[in-house]
C-alpha positions as CSV (number, residue, x, y, z in Angstrom):
1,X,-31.8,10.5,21.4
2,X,-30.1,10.1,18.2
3,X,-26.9,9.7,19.7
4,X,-27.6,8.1,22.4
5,X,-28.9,5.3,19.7
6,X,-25.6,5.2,17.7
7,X,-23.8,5.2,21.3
8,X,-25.8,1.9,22.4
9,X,-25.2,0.0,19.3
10,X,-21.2,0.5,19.0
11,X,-19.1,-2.5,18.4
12,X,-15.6,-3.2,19.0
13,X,-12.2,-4.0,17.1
14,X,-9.0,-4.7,18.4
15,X,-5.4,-4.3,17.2
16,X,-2.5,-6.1,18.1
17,X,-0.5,-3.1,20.2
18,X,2.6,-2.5,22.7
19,X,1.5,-0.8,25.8
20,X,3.4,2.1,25.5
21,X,0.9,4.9,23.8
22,X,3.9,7.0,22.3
23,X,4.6,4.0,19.6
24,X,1.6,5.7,18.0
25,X,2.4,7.8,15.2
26,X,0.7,10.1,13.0
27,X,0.8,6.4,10.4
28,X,-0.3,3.7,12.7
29,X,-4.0,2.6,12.5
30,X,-5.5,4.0,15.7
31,X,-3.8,7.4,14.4
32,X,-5.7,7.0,10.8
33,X,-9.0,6.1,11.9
34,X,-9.2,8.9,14.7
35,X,-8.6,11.1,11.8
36,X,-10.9,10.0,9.3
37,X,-13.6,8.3,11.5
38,X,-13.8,11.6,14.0
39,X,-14.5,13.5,10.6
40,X,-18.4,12.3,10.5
41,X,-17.9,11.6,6.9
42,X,-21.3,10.0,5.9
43,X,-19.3,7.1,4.4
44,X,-16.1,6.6,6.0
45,X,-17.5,4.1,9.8
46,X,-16.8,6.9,12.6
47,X,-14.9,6.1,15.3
48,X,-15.6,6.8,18.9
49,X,-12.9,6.2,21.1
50,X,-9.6,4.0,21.5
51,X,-8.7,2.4,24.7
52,X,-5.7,0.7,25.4
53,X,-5.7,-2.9,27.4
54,X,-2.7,-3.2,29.0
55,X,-3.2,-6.5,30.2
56,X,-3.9,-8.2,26.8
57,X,-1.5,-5.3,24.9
58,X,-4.4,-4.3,22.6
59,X,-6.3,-1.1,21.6
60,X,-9.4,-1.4,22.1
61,X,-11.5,1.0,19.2
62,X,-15.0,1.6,19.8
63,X,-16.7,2.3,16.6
64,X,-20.2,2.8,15.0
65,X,-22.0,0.1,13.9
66,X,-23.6,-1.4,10.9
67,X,-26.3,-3.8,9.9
68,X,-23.6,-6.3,8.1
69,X,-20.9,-6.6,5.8
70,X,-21.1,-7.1,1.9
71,X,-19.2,-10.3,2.8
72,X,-22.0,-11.4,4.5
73,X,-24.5,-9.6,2.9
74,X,-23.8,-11.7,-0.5
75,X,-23.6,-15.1,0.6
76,X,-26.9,-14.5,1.5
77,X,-28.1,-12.9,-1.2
78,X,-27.2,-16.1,-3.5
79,X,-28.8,-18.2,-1.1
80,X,-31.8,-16.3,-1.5
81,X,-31.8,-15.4,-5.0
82,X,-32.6,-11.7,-4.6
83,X,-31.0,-10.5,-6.8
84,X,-33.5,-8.6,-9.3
85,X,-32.2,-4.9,-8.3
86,X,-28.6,-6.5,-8.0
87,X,-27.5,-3.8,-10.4
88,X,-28.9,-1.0,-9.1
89,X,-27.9,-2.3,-5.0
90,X,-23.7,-2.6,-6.9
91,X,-24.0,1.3,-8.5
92,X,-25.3,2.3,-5.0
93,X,-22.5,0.4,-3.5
94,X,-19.7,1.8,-5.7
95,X,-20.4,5.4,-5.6
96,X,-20.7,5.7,-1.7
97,X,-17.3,3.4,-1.3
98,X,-15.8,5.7,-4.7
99,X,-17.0,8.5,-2.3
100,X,-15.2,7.4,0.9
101,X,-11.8,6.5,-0.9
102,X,-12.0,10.5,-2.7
103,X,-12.3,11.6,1.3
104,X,-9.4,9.4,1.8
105,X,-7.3,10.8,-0.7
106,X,-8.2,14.5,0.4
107,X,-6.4,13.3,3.8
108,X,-3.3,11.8,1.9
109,X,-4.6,8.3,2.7
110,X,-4.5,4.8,0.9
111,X,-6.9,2.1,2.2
112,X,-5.1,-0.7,0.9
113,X,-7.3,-3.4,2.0
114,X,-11.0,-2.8,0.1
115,X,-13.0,-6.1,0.2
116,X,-16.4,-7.2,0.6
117,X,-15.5,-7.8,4.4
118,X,-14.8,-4.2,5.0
119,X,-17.6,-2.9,3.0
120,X,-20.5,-2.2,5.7
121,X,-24.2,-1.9,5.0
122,X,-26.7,0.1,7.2
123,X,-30.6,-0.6,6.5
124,X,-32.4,2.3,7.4
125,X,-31.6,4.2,5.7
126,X,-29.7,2.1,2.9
127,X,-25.9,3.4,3.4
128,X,-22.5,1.9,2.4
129,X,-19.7,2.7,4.8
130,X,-15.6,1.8,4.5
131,X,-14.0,0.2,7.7
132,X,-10.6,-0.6,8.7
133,X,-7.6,1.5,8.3
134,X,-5.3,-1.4,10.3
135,X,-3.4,-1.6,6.9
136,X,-3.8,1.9,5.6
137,X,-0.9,4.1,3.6
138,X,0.3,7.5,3.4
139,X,-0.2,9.2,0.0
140,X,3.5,11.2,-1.2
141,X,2.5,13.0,-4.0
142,X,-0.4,10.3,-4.6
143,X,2.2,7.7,-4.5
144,X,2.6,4.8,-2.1
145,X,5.7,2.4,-2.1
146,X,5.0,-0.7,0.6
147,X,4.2,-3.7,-1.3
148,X,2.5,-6.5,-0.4
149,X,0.5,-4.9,2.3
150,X,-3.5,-6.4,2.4
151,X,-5.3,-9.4,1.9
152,X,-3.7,-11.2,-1.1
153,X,-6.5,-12.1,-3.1
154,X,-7.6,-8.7,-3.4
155,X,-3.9,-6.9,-4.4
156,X,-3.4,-4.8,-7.4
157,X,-1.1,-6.4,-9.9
158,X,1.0,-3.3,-9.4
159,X,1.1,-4.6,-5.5
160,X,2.2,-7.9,-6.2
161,X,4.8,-7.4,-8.8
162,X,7.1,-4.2,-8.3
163,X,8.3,-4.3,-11.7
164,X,4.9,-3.2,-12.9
165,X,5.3,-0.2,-10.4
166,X,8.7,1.0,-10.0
167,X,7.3,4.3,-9.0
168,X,5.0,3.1,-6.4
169,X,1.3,2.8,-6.5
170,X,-1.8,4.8,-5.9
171,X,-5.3,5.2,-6.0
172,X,-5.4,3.0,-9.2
173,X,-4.8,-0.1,-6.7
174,X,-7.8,0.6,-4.7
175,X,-9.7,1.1,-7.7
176,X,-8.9,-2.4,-8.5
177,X,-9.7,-4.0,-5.2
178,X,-13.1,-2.1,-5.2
179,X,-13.6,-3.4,-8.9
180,X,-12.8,-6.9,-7.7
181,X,-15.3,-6.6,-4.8
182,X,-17.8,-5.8,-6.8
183,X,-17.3,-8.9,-9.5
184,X,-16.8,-11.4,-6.5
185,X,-20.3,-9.8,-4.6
186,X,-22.4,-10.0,-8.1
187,X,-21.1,-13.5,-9.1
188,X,-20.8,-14.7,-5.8
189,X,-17.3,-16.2,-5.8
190,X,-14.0,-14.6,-5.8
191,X,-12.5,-15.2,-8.9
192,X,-9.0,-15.8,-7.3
193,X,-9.9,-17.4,-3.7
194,X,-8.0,-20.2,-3.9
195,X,-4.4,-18.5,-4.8
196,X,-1.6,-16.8,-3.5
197,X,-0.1,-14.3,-4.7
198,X,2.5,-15.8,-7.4
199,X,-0.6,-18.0,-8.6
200,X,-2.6,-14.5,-9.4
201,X,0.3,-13.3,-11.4
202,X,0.6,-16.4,-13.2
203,X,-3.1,-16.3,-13.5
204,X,-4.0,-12.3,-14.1
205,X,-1.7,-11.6,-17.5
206,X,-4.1,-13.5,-19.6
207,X,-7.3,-13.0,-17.2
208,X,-10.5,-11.4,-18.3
209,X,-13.3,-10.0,-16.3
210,X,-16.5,-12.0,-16.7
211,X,-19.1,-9.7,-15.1
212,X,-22.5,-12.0,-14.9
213,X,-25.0,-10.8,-17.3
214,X,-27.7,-9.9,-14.8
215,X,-26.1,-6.5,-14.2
216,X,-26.5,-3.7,-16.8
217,X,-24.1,-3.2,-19.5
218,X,-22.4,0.0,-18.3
219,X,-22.1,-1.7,-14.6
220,X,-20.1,-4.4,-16.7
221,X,-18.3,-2.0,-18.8
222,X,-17.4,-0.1,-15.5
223,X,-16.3,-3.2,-13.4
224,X,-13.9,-4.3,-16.5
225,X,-12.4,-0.8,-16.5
226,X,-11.6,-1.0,-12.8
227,X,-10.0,-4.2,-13.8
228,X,-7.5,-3.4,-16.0
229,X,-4.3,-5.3,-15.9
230,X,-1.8,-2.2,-16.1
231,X,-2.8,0.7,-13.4
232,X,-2.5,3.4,-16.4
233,X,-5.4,1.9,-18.3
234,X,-7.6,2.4,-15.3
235,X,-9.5,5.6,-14.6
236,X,-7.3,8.5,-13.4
237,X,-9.3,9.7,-10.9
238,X,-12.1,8.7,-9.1
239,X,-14.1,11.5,-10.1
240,X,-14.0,9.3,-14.1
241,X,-15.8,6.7,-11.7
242,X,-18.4,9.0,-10.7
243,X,-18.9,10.0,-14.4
244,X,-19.1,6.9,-15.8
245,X,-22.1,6.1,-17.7
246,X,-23.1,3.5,-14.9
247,X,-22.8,6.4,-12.4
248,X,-24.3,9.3,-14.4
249,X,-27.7,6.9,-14.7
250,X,-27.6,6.5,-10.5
251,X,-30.8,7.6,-9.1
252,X,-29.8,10.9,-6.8
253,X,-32.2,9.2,-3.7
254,X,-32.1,5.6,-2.7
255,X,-35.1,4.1,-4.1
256,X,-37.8,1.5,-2.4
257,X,-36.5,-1.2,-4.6
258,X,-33.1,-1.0,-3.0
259,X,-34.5,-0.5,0.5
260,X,-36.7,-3.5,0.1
261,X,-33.6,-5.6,-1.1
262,X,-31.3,-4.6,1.6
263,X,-33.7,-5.1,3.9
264,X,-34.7,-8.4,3.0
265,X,-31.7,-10.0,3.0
266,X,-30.0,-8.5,6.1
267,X,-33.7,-9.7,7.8
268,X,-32.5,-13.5,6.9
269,X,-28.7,-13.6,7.7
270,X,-27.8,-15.8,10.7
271,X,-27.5,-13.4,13.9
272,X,-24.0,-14.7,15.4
273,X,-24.2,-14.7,19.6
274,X,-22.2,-12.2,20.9
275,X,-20.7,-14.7,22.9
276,X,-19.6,-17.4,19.7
């Protein structure tokens, strides 16, 4: 019964593609995320099956689906003002996302492209999953070299500037994105939404982090380390996120107080038509 649940309520993406099905390698998108999302990996969206349209030269993926996106999720959040258990709902957030990304790296792979959009949110029980791999990098030796790959605003200054990383980039990048997330889902605004990429720079070497002052001080503490300018300064690996005093003080079961918040929120964003 179970399944047959999770089969009804699949949703569909699509990706721009050629018809022919040998242009997929093992380090194309459709490749990545029937390797990670076949894997059942509580917090990595599983994928179901890939179908291509010839007639419109797409791939169709059929994947599992969620209640909404932190995107989403925060906007009306703000609206609402529920944000009393904001800190707890962002820890939550952060260590099941954390946990995805580790599951990543155990497969070589980079997601390159963590943002409140591709941060999904399931109700029942309260569950953060990672989506899209459309962008994702192979791992050489925990190095990656493309630049510029991703959505702008979110880009590691390592990512931007290649003179900051002349060996590449890793983990460190995502780290940043996910710290980024995080600040623009608890403030509600994205600190750098109006920029490209040459404003950031010109922008990020005398920016500081303000994390509001309604989340606990290790959550702030944590969010600015993730944050750092210069990839070295932030944490190593992310098992030093998981240890991190706002980690460490993470109730081990999701609590009512989360369960209530989630579900109030998702109860009150605007259900789009499937046909919009």
């Amino acid at each position: 019964m179970d399944d047959k649940k999770t089969y009804r309520s699949q949703r569909l993406g699509l990706i721009p593609s050629t018809n022919n099905v040998a242009d997929y390698t093992a380090t194309t998108d459709l490749k990545t995320i029937r390797a990670v999302g076949s894997c059942n990996f509580p917090h990595v969206i599983k994928f179901y099956a890939g179908l291509i349209d010839k007639k419109e030269s797409q791939v169709v993926i059929c994947m599992e689906a969620c209640d909404t996106s932190m995107e989403k999720f925060y906007v009306e959040m703000h609206k609402m003002k529920e944000t009393k258990y904001l800190d707890l709902l962002l820890r939550r957030m952060i260590n099941h996302i954390v946990d995805a990304l580790q599951f990543l790296k155990s497969k070589g792979i980079l997601h390159r492209d963590v943002k409140p959009s591709n941060i999904l949110v399931k109700k029942d029980p309260v569950i953060f999953k990672i989506c899209d791999f459309g962008i994702s990098g192979q791992l050489t030796n925990s190095v990656a070299h493309t630049m510029m790959k991703g959505t702008q605003v979110y880009l590691a200054p390592e990512r931007i500037d290649a003179n900051q990383a002349p060996e590449g980039y890793g983990i460190r990048s995502d780290m940043w994105a996910l710290g980024l997330s995080t600040l623009e889902i608890a403030t509600g605004q994205h600190p750098f939404a109006t920029m490209n990429a040459l404003g950031i720079m010109s922008k990020i070497s005398s920016w500081v982090p303000e994390p509001p002052s309604n989340v606990s001080i290790e959550l702030q503490q944590l969010i600015v380390w993730l944050l750092r300018i210069k990839q070295v300064d932030r944490p190593a690996t992310y098992d030093e996120i998981q240890a991190s005093p706002a980690m460490k003080s993470l109730p081990a079961e999701i609590t009512k107080e989360e369960t209530d918040m989630v579900r109030n929120v998702i109860a009150n964003i605007p259900i789009i038509p499937e046909d919009y």
